[in-house]
C-alpha positions as CSV (number, residue, x, y, z in Angstrom):
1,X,-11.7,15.3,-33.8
2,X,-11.3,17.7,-37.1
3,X,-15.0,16.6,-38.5
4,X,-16.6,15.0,-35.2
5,X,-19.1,16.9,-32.7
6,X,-17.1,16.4,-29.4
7,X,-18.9,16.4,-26.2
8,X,-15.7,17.8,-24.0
9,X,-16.9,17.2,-20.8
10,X,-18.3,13.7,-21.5
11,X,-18.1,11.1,-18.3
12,X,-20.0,7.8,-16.7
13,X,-22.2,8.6,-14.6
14,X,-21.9,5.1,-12.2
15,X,-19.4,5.3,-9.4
16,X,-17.9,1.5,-10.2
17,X,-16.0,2.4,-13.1
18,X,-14.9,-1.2,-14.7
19,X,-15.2,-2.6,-18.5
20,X,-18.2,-4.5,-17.8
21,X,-20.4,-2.0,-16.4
22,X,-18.6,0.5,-18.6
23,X,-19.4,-1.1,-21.9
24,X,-23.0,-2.1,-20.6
25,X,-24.0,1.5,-20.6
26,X,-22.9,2.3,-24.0
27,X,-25.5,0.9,-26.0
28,X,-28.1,-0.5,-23.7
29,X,-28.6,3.0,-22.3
30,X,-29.5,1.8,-18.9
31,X,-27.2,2.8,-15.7
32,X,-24.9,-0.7,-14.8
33,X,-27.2,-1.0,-11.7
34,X,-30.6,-1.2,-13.8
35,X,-28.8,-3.4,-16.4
36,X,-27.7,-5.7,-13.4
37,X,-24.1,-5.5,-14.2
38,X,-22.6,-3.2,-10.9
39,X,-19.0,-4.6,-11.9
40,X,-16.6,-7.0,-13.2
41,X,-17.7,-9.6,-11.0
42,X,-20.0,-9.6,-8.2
43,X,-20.8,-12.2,-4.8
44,X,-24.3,-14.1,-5.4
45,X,-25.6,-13.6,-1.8
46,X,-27.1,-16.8,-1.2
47,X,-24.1,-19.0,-2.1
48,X,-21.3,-16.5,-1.9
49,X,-19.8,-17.5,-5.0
50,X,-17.8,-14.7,-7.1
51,X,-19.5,-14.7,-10.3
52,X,-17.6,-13.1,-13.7
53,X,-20.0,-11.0,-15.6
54,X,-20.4,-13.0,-18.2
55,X,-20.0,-16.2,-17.3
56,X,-22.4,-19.0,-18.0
57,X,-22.0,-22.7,-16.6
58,X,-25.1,-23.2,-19.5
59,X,-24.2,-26.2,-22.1
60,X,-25.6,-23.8,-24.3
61,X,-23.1,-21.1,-23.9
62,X,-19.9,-23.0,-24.2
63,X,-16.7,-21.6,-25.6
64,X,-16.1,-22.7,-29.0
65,X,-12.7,-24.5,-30.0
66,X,-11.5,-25.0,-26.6
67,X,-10.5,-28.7,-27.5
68,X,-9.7,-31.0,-24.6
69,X,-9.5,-28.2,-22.3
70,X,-12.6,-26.4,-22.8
71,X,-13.1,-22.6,-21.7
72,X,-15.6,-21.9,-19.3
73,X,-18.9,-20.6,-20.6
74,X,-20.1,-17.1,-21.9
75,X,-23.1,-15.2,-22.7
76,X,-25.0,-12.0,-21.8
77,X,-27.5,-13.5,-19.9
78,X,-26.5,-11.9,-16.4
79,X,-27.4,-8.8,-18.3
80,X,-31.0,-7.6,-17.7
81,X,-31.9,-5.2,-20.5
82,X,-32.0,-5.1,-23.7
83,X,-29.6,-3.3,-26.0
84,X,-29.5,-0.9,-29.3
85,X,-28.7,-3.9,-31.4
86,X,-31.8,-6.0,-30.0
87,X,-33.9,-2.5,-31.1
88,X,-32.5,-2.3,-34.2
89,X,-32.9,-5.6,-35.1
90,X,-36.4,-5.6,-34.3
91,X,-37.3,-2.8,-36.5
92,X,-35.4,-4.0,-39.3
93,X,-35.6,-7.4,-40.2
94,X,-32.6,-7.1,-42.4
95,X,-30.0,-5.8,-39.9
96,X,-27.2,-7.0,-38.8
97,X,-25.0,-6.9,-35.3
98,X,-21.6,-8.1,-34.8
99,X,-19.2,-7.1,-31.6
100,X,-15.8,-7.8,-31.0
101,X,-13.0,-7.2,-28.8
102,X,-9.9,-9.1,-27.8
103,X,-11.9,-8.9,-24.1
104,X,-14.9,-11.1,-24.0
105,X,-17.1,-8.8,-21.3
106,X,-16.3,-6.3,-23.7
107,X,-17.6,-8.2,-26.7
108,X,-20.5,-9.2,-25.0
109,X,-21.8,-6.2,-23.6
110,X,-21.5,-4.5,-26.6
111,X,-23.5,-7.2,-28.4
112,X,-26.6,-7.3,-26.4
113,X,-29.0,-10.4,-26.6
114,X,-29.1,-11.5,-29.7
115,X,-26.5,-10.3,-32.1
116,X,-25.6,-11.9,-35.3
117,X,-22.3,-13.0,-33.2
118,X,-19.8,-11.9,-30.7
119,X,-16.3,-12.4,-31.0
120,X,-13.2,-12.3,-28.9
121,X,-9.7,-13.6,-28.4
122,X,-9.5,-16.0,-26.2
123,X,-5.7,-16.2,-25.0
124,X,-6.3,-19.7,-23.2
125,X,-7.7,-23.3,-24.8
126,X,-8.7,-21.9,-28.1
127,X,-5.8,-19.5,-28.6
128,X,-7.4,-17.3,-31.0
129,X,-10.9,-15.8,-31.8
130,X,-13.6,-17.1,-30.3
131,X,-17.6,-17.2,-29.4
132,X,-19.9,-19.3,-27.8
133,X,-22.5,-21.8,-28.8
134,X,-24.7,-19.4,-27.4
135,X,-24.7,-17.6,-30.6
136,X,-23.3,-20.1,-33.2
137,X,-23.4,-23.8,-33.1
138,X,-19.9,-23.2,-35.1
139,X,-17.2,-20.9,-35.8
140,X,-17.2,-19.6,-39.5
141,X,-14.8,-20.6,-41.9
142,X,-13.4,-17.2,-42.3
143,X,-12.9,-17.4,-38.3
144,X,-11.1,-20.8,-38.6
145,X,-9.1,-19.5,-41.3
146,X,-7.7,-15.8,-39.3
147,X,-7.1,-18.6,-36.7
148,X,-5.4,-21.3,-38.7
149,X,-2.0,-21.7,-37.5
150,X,0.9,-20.9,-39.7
151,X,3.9,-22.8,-38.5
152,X,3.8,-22.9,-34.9
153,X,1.5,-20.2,-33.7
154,X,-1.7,-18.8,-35.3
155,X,-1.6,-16.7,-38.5
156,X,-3.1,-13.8,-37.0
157,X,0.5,-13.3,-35.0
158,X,2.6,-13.1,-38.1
159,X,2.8,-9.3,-38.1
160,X,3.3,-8.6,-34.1
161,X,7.3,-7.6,-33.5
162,X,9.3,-9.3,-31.6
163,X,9.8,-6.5,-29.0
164,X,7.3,-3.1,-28.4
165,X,9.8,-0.2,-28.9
166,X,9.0,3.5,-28.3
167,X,10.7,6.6,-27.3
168,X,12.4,6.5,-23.5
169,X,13.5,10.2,-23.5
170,X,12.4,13.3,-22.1
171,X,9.0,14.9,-20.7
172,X,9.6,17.1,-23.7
173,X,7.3,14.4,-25.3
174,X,4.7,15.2,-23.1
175,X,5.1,11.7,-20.8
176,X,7.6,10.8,-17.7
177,X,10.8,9.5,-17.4
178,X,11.0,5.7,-19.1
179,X,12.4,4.2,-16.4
180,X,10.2,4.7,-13.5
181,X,10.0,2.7,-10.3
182,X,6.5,2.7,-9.4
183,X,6.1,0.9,-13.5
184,X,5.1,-2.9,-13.5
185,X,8.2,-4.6,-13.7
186,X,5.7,-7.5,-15.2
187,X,7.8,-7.0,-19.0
188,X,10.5,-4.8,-18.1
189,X,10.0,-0.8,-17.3
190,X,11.3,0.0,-20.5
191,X,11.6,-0.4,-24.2
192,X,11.6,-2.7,-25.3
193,X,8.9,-4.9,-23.9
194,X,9.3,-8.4,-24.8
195,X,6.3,-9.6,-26.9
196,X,6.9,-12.7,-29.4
197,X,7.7,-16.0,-27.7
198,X,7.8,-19.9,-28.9
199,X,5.3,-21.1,-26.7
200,X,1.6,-19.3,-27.6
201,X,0.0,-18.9,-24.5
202,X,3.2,-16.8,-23.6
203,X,2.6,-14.7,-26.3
204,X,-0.7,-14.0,-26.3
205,X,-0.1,-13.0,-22.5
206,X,2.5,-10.5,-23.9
207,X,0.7,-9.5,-26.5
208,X,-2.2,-8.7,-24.7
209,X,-0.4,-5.6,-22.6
210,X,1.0,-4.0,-25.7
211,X,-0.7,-2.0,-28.4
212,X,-0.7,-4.7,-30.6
213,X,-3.9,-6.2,-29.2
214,X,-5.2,-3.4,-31.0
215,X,-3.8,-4.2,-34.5
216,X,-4.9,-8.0,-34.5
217,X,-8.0,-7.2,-32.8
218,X,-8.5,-4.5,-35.8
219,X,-7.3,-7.5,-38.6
220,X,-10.0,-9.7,-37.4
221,X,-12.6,-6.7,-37.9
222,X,-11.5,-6.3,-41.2
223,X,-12.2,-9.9,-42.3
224,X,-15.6,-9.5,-40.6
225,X,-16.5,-6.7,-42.6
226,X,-15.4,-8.7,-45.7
227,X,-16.3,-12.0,-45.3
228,X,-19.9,-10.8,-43.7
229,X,-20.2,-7.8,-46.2
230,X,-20.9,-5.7,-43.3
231,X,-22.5,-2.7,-44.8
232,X,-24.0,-4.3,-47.5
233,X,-26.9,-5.4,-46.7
234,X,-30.8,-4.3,-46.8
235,X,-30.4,-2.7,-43.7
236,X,-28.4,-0.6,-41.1
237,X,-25.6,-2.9,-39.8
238,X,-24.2,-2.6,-36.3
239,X,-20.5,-3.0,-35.8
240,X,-19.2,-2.9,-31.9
241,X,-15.2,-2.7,-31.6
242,X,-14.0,-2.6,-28.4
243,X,-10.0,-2.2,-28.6
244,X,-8.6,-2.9,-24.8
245,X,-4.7,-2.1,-25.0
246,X,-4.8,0.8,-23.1
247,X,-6.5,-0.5,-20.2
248,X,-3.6,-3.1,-19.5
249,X,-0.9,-0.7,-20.6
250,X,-2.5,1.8,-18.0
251,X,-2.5,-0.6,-15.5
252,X,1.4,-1.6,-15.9
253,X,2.6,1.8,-16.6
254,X,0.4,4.5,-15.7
255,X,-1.2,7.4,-18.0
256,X,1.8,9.3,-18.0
257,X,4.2,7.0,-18.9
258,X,5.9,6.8,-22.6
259,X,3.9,3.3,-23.0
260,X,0.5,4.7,-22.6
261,X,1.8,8.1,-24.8
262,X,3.1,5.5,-27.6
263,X,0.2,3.4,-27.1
264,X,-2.3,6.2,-27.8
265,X,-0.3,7.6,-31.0
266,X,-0.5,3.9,-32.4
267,X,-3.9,3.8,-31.8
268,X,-4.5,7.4,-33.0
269,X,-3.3,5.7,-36.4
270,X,-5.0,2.2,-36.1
271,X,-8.3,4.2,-36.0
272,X,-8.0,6.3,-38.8
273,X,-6.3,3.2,-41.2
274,X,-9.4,1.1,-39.9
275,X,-12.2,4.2,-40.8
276,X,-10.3,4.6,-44.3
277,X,-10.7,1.1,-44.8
278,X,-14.4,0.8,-43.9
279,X,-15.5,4.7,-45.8
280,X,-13.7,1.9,-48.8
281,X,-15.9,-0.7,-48.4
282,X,-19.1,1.0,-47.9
283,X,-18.5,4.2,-49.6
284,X,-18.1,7.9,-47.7
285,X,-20.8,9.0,-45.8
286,X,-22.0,6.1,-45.3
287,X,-20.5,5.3,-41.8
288,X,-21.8,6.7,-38.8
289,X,-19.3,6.5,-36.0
290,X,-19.0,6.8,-32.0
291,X,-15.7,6.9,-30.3
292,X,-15.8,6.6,-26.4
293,X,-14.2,4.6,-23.5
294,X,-15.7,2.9,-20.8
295,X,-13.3,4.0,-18.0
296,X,-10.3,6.3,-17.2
297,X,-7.2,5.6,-15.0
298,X,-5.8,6.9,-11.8
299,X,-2.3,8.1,-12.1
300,X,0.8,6.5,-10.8
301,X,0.2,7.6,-6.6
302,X,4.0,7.8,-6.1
303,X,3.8,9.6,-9.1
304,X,1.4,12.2,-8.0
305,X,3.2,12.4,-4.7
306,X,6.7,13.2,-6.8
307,X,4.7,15.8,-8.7
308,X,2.4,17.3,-5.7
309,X,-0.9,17.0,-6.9
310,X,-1.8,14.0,-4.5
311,X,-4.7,14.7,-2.6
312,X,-4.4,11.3,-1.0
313,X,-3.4,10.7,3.0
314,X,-1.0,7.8,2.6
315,X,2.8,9.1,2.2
316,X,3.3,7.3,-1.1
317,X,-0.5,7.7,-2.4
318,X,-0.6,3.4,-2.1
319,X,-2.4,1.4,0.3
320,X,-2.4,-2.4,-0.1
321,X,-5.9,-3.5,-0.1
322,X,-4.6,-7.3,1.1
323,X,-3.9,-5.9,4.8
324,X,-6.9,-4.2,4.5
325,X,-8.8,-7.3,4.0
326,X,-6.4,-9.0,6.7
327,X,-7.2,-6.2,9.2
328,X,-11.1,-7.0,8.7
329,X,-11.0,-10.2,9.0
330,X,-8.5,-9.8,12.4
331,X,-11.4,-7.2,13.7
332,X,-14.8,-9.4,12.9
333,X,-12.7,-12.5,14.3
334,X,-12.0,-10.8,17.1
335,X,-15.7,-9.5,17.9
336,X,-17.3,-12.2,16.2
337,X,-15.5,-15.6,16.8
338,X,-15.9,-18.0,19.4
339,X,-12.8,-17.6,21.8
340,X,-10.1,-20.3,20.3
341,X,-11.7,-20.9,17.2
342,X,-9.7,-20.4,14.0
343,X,-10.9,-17.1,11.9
344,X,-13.7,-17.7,9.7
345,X,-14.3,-16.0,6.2
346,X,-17.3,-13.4,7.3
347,X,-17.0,-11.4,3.9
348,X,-16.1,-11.8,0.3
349,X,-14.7,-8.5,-1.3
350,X,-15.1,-7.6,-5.1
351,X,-13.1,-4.2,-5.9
352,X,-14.0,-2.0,-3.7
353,X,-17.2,-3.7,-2.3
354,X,-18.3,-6.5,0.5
355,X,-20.5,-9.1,0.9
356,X,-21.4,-10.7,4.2
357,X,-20.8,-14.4,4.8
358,X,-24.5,-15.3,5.1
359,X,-24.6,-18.7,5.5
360,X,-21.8,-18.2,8.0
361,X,-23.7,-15.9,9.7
362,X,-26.6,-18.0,10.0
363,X,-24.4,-20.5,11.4
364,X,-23.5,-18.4,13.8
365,X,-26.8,-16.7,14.8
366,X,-24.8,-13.7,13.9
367,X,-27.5,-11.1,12.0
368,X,-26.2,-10.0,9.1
369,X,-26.7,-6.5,10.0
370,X,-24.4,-6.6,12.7
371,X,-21.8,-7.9,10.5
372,X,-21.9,-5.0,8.7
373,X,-22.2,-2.9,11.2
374,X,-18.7,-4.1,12.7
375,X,-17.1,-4.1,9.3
376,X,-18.1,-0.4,8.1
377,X,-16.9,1.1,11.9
378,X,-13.7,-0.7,11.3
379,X,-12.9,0.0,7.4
380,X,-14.3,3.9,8.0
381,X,-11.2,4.3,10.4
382,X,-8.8,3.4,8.3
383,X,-6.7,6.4,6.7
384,X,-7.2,7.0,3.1
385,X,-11.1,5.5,3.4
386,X,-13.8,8.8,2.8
387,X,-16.4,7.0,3.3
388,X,-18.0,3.3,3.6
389,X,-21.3,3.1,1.8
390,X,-23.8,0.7,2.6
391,X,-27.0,-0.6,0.8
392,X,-29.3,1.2,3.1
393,X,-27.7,4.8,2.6
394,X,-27.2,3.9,-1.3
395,X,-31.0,2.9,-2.1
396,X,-31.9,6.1,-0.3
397,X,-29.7,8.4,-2.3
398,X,-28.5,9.4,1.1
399,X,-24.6,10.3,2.2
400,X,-22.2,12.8,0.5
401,X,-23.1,14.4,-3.0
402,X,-22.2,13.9,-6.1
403,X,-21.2,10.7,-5.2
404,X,-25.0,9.4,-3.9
405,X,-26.4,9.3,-7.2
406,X,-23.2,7.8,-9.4
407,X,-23.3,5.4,-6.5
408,X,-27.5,4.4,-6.9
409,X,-26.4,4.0,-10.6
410,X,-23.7,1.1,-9.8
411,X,-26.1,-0.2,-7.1
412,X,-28.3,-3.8,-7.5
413,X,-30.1,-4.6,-4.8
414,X,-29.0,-9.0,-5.7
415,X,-25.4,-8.3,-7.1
416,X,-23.9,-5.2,-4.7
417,X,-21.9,-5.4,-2.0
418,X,-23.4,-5.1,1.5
419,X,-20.4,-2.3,2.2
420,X,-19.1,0.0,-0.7
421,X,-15.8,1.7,0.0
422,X,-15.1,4.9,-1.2
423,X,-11.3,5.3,-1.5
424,X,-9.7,9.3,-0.5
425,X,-9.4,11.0,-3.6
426,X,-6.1,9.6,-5.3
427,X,-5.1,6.8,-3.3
428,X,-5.4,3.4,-5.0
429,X,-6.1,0.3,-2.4
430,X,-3.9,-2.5,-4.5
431,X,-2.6,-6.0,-4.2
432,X,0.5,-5.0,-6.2
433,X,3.1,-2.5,-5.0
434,X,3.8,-0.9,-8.9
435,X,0.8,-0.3,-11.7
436,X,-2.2,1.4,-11.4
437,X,-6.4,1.0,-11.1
438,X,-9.8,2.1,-11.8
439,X,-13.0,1.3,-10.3
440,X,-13.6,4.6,-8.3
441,X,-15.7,7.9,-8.3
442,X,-13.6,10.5,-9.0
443,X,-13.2,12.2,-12.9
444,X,-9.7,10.4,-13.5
445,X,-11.8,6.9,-13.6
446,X,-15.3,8.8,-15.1
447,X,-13.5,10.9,-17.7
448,X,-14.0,9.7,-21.4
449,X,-14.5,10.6,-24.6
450,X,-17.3,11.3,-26.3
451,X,-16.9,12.1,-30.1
452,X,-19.8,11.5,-32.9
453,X,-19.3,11.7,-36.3
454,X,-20.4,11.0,-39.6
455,X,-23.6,12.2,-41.8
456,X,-26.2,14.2,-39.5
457,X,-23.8,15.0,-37.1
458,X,-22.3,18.8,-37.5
459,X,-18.5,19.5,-36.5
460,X,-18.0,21.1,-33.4
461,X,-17.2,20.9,-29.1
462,X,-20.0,21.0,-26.9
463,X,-19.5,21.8,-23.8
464,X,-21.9,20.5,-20.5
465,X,-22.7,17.4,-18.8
466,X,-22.6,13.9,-21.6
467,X,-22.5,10.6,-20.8
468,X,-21.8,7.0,-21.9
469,X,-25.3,6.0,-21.5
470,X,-26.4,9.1,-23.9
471,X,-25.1,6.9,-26.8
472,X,-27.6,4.5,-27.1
473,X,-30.9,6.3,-27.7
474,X,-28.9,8.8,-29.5
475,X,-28.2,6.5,-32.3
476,X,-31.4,4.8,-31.9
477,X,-32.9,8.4,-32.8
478,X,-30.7,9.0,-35.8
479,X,-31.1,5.7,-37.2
480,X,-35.4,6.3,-36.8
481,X,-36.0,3.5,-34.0
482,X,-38.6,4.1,-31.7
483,X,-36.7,4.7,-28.0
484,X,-37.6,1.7,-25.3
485,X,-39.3,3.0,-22.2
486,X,-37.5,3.7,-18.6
487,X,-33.8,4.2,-20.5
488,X,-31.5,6.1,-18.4
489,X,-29.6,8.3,-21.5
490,X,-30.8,11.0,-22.6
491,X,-30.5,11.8,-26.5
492,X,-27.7,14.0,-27.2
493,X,-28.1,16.9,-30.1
494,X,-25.9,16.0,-32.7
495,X,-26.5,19.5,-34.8
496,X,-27.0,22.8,-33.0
């Protein structure tokens, strides 16, 4: 922020605002539709299977060190562009890309194709760091080793507290009350949150909505650098960090909240210690750096009700999306169903988006069409629903601007929802009575920052539109590359 050029108004510039699409437009700088990556999982729509974003059934891409309970299989190979490290490495034969996050989808989209490796914690089978044999037949020794269990649980863990204390006091701090209702009771409202436990799996669970994600996830990137010499090499090395604590502390607590204050101010510091030790390695100047996000958060509803800036209809800001989903189905069984016959399952939901059942409806000799018809009549009358978007109005850029075109950019015609749902501005559609969400339109969830820094790049805050899928070809200009054709970022001036 002191020596950075900070694009102020910086935000994504896709309507589905989740970590997989987010992350996919940093550095492949295509749009998530494009890239083929319109969320965090999507329906295929010939089987109507739910499909993870990264998921691979391939033998090829199985988890490493999963044991006798191996972890299902991950790759990028759902993503359908390339990405800066895939330039960069064909330009310079001597480069090197490495990505890591304690999230795999994050990991992996960062990556791209082909990088030197991809790493992540896995907090099931392997208990530790992991890839997949999609881009090692093996995990390094200096992997093994970070994982290598010291006592009871792994090594890594050693410096993680037994409890995640921070302040409880006043607004004067510039966050809410501690103890608020509307909180995830998940680990207790409020300090402090229970973290270290005998059993691993229990930990890791803990550990992975706390700040201290952040910190291993940060340890494991410095014995990367080491043991790879990252920096070192003939040519321009690409390292990827994705840190993930305050999406889940977000999602527990809310962006107001003292967690998601104390989480920021520990990261604030985990940043800076991490830069300091990588200006050590490499020398000064030497590092050039991007800091963004790939999604905001919506506030606490009941929160923004308490306050009065909720511009939602529902009285507490909350609607629950699993009567939403129960009302549907009620309506399409209703029209749709032969009389007596139990209800069937006419649409899968991911998010905020709907596929139709189409083997059902074939079944049925029900056209598809009319499915959707039925569906988006019903769902458009429900109170805190602005609009229902479907494929036909989104490939036309048709319907309500801005929201046409971040809604195009989500879209793929094989992965998207036949029905999009486009929540009031401020009410969250949840399973869960407490927490919060992401996923919609509106600047709380598109919001990010957007700082560049290092040689080449002049202090200063630019003001005007900035986006997440700007980074890629902006780097790929400053380190020389030539730019890949059809790219949806624009290169961003990093001196006056």
């Amino acid at each position: 922020m002191r020596e950075g050029r900070v694009f102020a108004d910086a935000a994504l510039e896709h309507a589905d605002t989740e970590t997989c699409p987010g992350h996919t437009t940093m550095l492949t700088g295509r749009h998530p539709g494009p890239a083929g990556i319109p969320s965090n999982e999507f329906v295929e729509r010939d089987t109507g299977k739910l499909v993870y974003c990264v998921e691979d059934d391939a033998q090829d891409a199985a988890v490493l060190g999963g044991g006798s309970e191996p972890a299902q299989g991950r790759s990028p190979r759902k993503i359908r562009v390339s990405a800066l490290g895939d330039w960069l490495k064909a330009s310079q034969p001597g480069a090197r890309v490495f990505s890591l996050s304690g999230k795999d989808r994050a990991a992996i989209t960062l990556g791209g194709q082909r990088p030197d490796a991809a790493y992540w914690l896995d907090r099931g089978p392997v208990q530790g760091f992991t890839t997949s044999h999609y881009y090692r037949n093996d995990l390094p020794e200096w992997v093994r080793a970070f994982n290598r269990p010291a006592g009871s649980e792994p090594a890594f863990l050693a410096r993680v507290p037994d409890r995640w204390e921070h302040p409880t006091g006043a607004p004067a701090n510039g966050a809410r009350r501690d103890d608020y209702p509307a909180e995830s009771a998940q680990f207790g409202r409020t300090s402090g949150h229970p973290v270290r436990d005998p059993d691993v799996r229990t930990f890791l669970e803990r550990l992975y909505y706390t700040p201290f994600l952040d910190d291993v996830t940060l340890d494991f990137a410095r014995a990367l650098v080491r043991s790879e010499r990252v920096g070192s090499g003939p040519g321009v090395d690409l390292l990827a960090i994705s840190l993930s604590a305050t999406d889940p502390v977000g999602h527990l607590y809310g962006p107001g909240s003292q967690e998601a204050r104390d989480a920021l101010l520990r990261l604030d510091t985990a940043v800076g210690d991490f830069l300091a030790f990588l200006e050590a390695q490499v020398g000064k100047g030497s590092l050039l750096v991007v800091l963004t996000a790939d999604h905001g958060v919506l506030e606490l509803p009941e929160w923004l009700v308490e306050s009065g800036a909720s511009e939602c209809p529902l009285p507490t800001g909350r609607g629950s999306s699993r009567a939403l989903a129960e009302g549907l189905a009620a309506a399409l069984h209703f029209a749709l169903d032969p009389k007596g016959s139990p209800p069937a399952t006419w649409t899968t939901a991911s998010g905020y988006s709907l596929t139709v059942n189409r083997r059902l409806a074939e079944e049925r000799h029900v056209p598809v069409a009319r499915v959707v018809d039925l569906a988006g009549r019903w769902l458009g009358s429900q109170p805190g629903i602005v609009h229902v978007w479907t494929q036909e109005e989104i490939e036309g850029g048709r319907g309500p601007a801005p929201f046409a075109a971040l809604y195009r950019n989500s879209f793929d015609r094989e992965r998207s929802g036949d029905l999009t749902l486009q929540p009031a501005p401020t009410c969250l559609f949840s399973p869960s009575p407490t927490g919060t969400s992401h996923g919609t339109p509106y600047l709380y969830d598109r919001a990010v920052p957007l700082v560049f820094f290092g040689p080449g790049v002049a202090p200063g805050v630019v003001r005007g539109r900035a986006a997440t899928v700007d980074i890629a070809p902006t780097l790929a200009q400053a380190m020389g590359l030539e730019l890949p054709a059809a790219l949806d970022g624009r290169v961003l001036a990093l001196e006056p």
